[in-house]
N, C-alpha and C positions, 0 to 999 in steps of 0.2 A: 684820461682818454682825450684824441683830439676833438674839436666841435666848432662847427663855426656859428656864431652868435649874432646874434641880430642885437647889436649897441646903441641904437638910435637912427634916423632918416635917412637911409641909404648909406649905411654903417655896418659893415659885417664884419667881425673879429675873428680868426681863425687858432686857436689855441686851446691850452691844456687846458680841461675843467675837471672836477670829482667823477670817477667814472660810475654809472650809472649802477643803483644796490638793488635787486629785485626783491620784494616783497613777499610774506606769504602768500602763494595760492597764483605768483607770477614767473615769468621763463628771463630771464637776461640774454639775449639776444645779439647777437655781434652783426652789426647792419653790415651789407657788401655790396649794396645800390638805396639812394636813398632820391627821389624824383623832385625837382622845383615846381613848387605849384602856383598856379595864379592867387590863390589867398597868402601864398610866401613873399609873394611879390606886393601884392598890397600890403602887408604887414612892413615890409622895406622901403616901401614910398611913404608910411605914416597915418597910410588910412587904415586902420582895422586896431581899436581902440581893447580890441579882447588880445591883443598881444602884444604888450608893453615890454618895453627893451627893461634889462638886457632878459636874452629869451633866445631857446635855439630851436629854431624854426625846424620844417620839416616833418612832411605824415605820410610823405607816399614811399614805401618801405619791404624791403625783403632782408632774410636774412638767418643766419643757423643759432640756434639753441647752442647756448656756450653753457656747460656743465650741468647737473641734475641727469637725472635717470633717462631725459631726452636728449644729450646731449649729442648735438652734428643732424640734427632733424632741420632739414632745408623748409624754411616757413617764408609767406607772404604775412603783410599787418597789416588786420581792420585795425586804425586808429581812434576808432573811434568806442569809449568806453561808455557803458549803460549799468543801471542799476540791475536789471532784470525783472524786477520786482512791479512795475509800475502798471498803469493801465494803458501805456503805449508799450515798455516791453512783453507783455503780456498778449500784446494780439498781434506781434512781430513788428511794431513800426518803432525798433529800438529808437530808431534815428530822433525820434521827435520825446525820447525820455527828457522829463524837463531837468532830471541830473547827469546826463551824459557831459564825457570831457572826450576833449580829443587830446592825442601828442600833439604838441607846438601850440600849445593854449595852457595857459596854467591853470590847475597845480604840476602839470605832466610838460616833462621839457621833450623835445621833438627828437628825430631821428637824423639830424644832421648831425651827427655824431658817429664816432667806432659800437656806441654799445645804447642801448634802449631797452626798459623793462615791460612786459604785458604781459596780461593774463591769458591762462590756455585758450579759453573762449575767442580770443580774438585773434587765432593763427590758425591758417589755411594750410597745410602741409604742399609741399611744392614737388613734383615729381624729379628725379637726376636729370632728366632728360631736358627738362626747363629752364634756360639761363635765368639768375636769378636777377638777373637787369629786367628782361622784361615782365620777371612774377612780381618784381617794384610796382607797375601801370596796373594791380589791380585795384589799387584806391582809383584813381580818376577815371579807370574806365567803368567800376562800378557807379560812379556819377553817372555818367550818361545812363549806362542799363538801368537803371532805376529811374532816370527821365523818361529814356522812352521807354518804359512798361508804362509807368504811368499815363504818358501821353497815347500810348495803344489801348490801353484800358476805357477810356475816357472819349474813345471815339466810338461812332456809332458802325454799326458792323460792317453795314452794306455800303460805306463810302469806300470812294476810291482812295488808294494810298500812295499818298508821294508827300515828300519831305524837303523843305530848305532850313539847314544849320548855318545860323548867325554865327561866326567864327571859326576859321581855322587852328586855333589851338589845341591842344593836348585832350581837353573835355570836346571841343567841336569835331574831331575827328574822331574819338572815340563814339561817340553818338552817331554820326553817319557808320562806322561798325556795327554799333549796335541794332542800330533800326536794319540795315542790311540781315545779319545776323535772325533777326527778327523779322524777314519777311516782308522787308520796303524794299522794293525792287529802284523807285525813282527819289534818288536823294543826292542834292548839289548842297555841296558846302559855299558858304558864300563870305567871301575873306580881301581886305582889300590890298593887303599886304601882296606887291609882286612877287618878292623873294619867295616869299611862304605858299602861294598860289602854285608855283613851278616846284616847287620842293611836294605840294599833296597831289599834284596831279601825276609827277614824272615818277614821284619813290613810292607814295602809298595810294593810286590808280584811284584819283576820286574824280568824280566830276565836278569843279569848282570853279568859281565865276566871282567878278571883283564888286555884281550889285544886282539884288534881288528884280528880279524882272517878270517875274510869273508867281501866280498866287497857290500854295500847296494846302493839303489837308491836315500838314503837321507841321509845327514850326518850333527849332530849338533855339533857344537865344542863350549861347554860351558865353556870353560878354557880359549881358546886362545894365546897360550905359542905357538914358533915356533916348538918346536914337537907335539905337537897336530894339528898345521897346516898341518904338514909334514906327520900324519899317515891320518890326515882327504883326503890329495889329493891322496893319498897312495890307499885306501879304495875305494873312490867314483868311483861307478859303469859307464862305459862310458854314459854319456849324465845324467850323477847325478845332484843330487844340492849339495853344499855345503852350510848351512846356518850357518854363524863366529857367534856368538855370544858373546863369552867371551873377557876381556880385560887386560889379562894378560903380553902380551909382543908385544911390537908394529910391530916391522917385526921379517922376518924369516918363513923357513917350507916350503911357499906352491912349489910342482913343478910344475911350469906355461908351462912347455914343455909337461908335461902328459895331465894338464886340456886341454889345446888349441888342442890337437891332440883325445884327447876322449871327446871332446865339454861338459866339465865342468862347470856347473856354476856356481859360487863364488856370493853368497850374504851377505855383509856386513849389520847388524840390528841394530837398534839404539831401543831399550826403545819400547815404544808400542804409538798406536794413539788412541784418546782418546776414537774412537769405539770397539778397542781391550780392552782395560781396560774395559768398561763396559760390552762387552761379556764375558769378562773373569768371572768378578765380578758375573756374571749371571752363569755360568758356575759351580761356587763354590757353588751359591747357590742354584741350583737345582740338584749339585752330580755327576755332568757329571764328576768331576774331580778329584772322590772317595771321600772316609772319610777325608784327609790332617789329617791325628792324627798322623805325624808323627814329629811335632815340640817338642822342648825341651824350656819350659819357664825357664828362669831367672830371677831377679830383676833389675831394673836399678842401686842399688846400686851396683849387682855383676858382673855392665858389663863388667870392667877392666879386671877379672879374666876371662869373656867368652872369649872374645877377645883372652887372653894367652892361652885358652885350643883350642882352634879354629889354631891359631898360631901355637900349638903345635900336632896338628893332631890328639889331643886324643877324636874329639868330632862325635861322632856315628850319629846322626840324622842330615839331611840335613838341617836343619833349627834352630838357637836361634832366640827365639823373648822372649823382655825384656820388664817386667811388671813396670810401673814408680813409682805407687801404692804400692809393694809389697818389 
């Protein structure tokens, strides 16, 4: 099968490898949209030390059941794998199983490839009616619904609700969906990038602004860089949430003297559980979560180059997702 490979520091290889064998008790899968994510992109700059080349990236994924008694069954993939067994899969917070693995982390190679193995547990069935380009955006848009549940959770009932999302990217704009979705009526994305400000204002109708100027009751930091830490404790409105979710730069930013003294609450989010990914999944495909027509397809043969244009800030749309097909 073909695959493009992550070979070392901004090194992607695009060739034949062994095609992918499914396991007892898993589906072999022939992917037909596979999405770039911002941990794909660090794993190609060098930083993300849990995915050592060579290694073929990729977790945000749709795609049909190739043979077995389900064969041509249109699926989305939680990538992300859990014991079940444990005392976090057990009270549904798979995500935090201290054995969980994801695709594009070893032992499980990713989904930038023709073909991908997983178990039934982790495939959302995808209605005809659904391109399955955008049943790919239920991994990162489950990111965000799972930020802000949490961050909705976590606030107190009677405050007012309004929201600033630190980043325009593919998690930052799913997140102003989500909390929409969910009942925030007042949510500005806030992104410094011109290109990509004119790209969510004109295609996906957000409110967005190039620098946080007002202080809201919820704050998403989809970047995670210690200045975005530093403008998120900055911002949050006393007895706010902050919900982290990007994984940009390990410390730095927050000021723990302002959070502690305006009873701030800092929520750290990992990835989604596995009843978020299927409400998400649900979510997409009944429109709660608008059109998503705002991805940019590529080929897997040209993902080298989306990577460099991604790298090089010149890419408008929040989202590449790469055809293996095409």
């Amino acid at each position: 099968m073909k695959a493009l490979v992550y070979d070392g520091v901004e090194t992607l290889g695009y060739r034949d490898v062994a095609k992918a064998e499914a396991k007892k008790g898993e589906h072999l899968i022939r992917i037909m949209a596979s999405g770039i994510c911002g941990s794909d992109m660090h794993a190609y700059l060098g930083h993300d030390d849990r995915r050592p080349a060579p290694l073929i990236l990729g977790h945000e994924a749709a795609g049909v059941i190739e043979g077995g008694s389900e064969v041509g069954r249109r699926v989305t993939i939680n990538p992300l794998v859990t014991c079940g067994t444990c005392a976090a899969c057990s009270i549904g917070r798979e995500n935090l199983c201290a054995d969980r693995q994801i695709i594009s982390m070893p032992p499980r190679e990713g989904a930038f490839a023709q073909f991908v193995t997983m178990p039934d547990s982790n495939l959302v069935t995808v209605p005809d009616e659904v391109p399955l380009g955008k049943a790919a955006l239920a991994e990162p848009l489950a990111v965000s619904w799972h930020a802000v549940r949490l961050a909705l959770d976590a606030m107190h009932h009677k405050m007012d609700r309004s929201a600033l999302v630190l980043g325009g990217g593919a998690i930052g704009l799913a997140a102003a969906l989500a909390l929409r979705a969910m009942g925030v009526e007042d949510v500005t994305i806030v992104e410094p990038n011109e290109k990509r400000r004119r790209f969510l204002a004109d295609r996906c109708d957000q409110s967005v602004t190039d620098k946080a100027s007002h202080p809201a009751t919820i704050v998403i930091d989809a970047v995670g860089y210690a200045a975005t830490r530093a403008i998120a404790s900055e911002i949050a409105a006393p007895g706010g949430v902050i919900a982290h979710v990007g994984l940009g730069e390990n410390s730095g930013g927050l000021d723990i003297r302002r959070m502690t003294l305006q009873e701030i609450t800092f929520i750290g989010t990992y990835t989604y559980t596995a009843q978020d990914f299927r409400d998400t999944a649900h979510a997409i495909f009944d429109g709660r979560l608008g059109a998503l027509d705002w991805i940019e397809t590529r080929a897997l043969s040209d993902g080298a180059q989306a990577f460099r244009d991604l790298r090089a800030g010149t890419v408008a749309a929040p989202k590449i997702v790469l055809d293996p097909w095409s």
